[in-house]
C-alpha positions in Angstrom: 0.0 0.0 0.0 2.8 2.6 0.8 3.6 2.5 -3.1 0.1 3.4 -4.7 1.0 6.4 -5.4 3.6 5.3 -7.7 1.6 2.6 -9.2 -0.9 5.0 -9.9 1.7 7.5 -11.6 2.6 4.4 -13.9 -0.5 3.6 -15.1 -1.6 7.0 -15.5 2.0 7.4 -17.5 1.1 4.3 -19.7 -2.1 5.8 -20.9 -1.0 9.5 -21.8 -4.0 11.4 -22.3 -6.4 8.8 -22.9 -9.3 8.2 -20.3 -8.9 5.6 -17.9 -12.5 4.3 -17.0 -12.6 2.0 -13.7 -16.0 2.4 -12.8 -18.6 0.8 -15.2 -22.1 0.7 -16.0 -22.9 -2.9 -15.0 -26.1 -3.5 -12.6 -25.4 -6.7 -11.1 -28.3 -7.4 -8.8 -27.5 -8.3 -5.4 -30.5 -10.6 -4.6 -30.2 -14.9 -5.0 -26.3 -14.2 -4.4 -24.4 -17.1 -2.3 -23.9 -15.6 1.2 -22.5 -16.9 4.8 -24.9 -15.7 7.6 -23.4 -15.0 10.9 -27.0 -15.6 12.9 -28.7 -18.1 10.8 -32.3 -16.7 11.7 -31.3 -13.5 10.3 -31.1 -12.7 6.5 -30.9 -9.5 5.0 -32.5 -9.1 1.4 -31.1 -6.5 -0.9 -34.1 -4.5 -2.8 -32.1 -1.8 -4.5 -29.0 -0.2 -4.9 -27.7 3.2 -5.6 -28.3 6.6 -4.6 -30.9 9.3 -5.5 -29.0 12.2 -4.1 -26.3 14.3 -5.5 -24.6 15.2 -2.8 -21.0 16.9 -2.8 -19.6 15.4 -0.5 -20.7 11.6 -1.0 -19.4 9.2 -3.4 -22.1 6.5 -3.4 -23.6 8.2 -6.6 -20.6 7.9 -8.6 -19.5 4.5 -7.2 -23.1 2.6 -7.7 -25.0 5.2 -9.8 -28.5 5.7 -10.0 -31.3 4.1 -7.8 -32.4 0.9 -9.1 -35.0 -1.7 -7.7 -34.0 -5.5 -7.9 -36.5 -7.3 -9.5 -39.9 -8.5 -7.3 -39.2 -12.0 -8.2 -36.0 -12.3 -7.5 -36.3 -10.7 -3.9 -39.5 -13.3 -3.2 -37.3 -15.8 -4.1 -34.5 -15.4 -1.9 -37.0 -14.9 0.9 -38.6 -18.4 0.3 -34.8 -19.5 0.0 -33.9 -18.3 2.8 -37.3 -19.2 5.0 -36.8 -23.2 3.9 -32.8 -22.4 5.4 -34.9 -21.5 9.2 -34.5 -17.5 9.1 -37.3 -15.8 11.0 -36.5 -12.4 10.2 -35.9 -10.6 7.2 
C-alpha cells in the first residue's frame, strides 16, 4: 500500500492522455447471491442499490450510480430460499 501512489503515476504514464475508466455501468443485482450468515435466523434481502442524491460530498452516486430496484421475483425468491434455510427475520 505505501507505493500506490507510484503505481498510480505508472498507469496513469502508460495511458497519456487517454481516459482511464474503472467504474462501469454494470447492474449486477444483489439478490439470490451465495452468502455466509453470521446468525442463521437473520437474512438480509437487498431490494435496491444506488443513490438518488447528489450530494457533494458523498461518493455513493458515482461509485453505484442511479437508484435501481432488484426485480420483485428475485427478492421473493430469496425470501422463500432463505425461509426453507430457518431464518425468521428478514
Amino acid at each position: 500500500m505505501h507505493r500506490i501512489t507510484e503505481i498510480l503515476k505508472i498507469i496513469r504514464n502508460s495511458f497519456k492522455n487517454k481516459p482511464i475508466r474503472l467504474l462501469g455501468n454494470t447492474k449486477i443485482e444483489k439478490v439470490c447471491l451465495p452468502k455466509i450468515r453470521k446468525n442463521k435466523t437473520i437474512d438480509i434481502v437487498w431490494i435496491c442499490s444506488g443513490c438518488l442524491g447528489d450530494y457533494s460530498y458523498c461518493g455513493t452516486k458515482l461509485a453505484k450510480g442511479n437508484l435501481i430496484s432488484y426485480s420483485h421475483e428475485k427478492t421473493i425468491n430469496e425470501i422463500k430460499d432463505a425461509k426453507e434455510r430457518g431464518c425468521k427475520e428478514f
